[in-house]
C-alpha positions as CSV (number, residue, x, y, z in Angstrom):
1,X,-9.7,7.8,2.1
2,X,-8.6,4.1,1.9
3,X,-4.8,3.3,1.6
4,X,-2.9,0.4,0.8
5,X,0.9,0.3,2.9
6,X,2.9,-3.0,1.2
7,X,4.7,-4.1,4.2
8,X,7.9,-6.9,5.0
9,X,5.3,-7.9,8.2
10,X,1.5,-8.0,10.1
11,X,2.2,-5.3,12.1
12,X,2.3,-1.7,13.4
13,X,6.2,-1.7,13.4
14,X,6.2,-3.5,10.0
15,X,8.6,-1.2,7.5
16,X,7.5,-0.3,4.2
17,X,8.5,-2.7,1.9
18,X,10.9,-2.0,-0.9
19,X,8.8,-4.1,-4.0
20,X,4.9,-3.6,-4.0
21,X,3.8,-6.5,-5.8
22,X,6.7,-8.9,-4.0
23,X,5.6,-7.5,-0.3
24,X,4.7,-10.1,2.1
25,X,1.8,-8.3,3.0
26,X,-0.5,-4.9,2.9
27,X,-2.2,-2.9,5.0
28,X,-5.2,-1.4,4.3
29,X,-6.6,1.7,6.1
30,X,-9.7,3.6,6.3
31,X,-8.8,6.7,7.3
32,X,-12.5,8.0,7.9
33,X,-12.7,5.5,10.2
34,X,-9.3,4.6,11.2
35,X,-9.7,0.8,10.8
36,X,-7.6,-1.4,9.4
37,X,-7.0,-5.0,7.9
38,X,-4.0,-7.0,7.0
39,X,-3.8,-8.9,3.7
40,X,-1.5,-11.6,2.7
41,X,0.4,-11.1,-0.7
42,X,-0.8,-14.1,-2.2
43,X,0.6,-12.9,-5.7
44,X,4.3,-12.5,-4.0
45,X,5.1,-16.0,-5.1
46,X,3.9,-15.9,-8.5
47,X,6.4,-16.2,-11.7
48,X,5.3,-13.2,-12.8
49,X,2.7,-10.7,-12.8
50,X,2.8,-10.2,-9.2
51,X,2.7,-6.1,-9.2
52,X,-0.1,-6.7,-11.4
53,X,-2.3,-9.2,-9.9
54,X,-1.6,-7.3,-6.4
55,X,-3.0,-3.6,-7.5
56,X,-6.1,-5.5,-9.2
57,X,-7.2,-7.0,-5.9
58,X,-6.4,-3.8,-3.9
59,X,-8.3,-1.6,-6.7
60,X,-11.3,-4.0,-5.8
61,X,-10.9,-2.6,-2.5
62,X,-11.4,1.0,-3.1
63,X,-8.1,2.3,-2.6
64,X,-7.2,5.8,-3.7
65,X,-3.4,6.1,-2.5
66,X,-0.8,2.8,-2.4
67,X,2.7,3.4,-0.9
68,X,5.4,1.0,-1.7
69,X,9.4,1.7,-1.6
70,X,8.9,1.5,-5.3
71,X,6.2,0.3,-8.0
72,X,6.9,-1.4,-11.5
73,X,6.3,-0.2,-15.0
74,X,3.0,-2.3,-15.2
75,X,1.7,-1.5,-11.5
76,X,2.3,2.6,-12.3
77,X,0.2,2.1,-15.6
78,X,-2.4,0.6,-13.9
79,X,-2.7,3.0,-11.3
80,X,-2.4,5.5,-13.2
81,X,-5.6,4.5,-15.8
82,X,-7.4,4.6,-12.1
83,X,-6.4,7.3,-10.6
84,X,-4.6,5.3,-7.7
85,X,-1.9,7.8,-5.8
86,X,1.2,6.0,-5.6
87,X,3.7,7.4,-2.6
88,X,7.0,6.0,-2.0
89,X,8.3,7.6,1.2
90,X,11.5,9.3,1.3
91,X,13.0,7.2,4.0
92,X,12.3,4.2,5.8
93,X,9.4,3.9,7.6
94,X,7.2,2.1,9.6
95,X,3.0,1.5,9.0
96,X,3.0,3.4,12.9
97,X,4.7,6.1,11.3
98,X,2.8,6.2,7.3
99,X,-0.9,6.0,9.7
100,X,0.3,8.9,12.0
101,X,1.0,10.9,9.1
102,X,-2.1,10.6,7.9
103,X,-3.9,11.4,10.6
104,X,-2.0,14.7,11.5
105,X,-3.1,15.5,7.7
106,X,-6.7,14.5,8.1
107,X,-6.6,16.7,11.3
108,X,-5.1,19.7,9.9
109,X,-7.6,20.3,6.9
């Protein structure tokens, strides 16, 4: 499974960040594999269409679950249309804690 974490840093103690499209950055993690890459928001800046432009590139990637602090109307649609998960965690957390959970889940089915 490949997931996308929008994050505030480049980091494994980086928290979720609130925005998806307006994150600084995003993680993305294989976890059949358990690598991972960090990718600089280069649509946080933009005047608008950043949520947008963002899940585009990362549906590129092959992601099949994004988690954000919250997605907008456009980025849900989109994801949606492509079958992209979207999870927005119930409190704050950090891309140490989002990865562990995933693992515990890929080791428990």
């Amino acid at each position: 499974m490949i997931i996308a974490v929008a994050l505030n840093e480049n980091n494994s103690s980086a928290l979720v960040d609130e925005h998806f499209g307006r994150c600084a950055w995003y993680c993305i993690y294989n976890s059949e594999n358990s690598k991972f890459e960090y990718i600089e928001n280069a649509n946080r800046s933009a005047e608008k269409g950043a949520g947008s432009k963002s899940a585009e590139m990362l549906s590129q990637k092959g992601i099949q679950i994004a988690i954000a602090g919250r997605f907008g109307v456009k980025v849900v649609e989109f994801f949606r249309k492509n079958n992209i998960q979207m999870i927005i965690p119930e409190t704050q957390k950090n891309l140490e804690e989002i990865l562990e959970m995933f693992n515990n889940y890929k080791l428990k089915k």
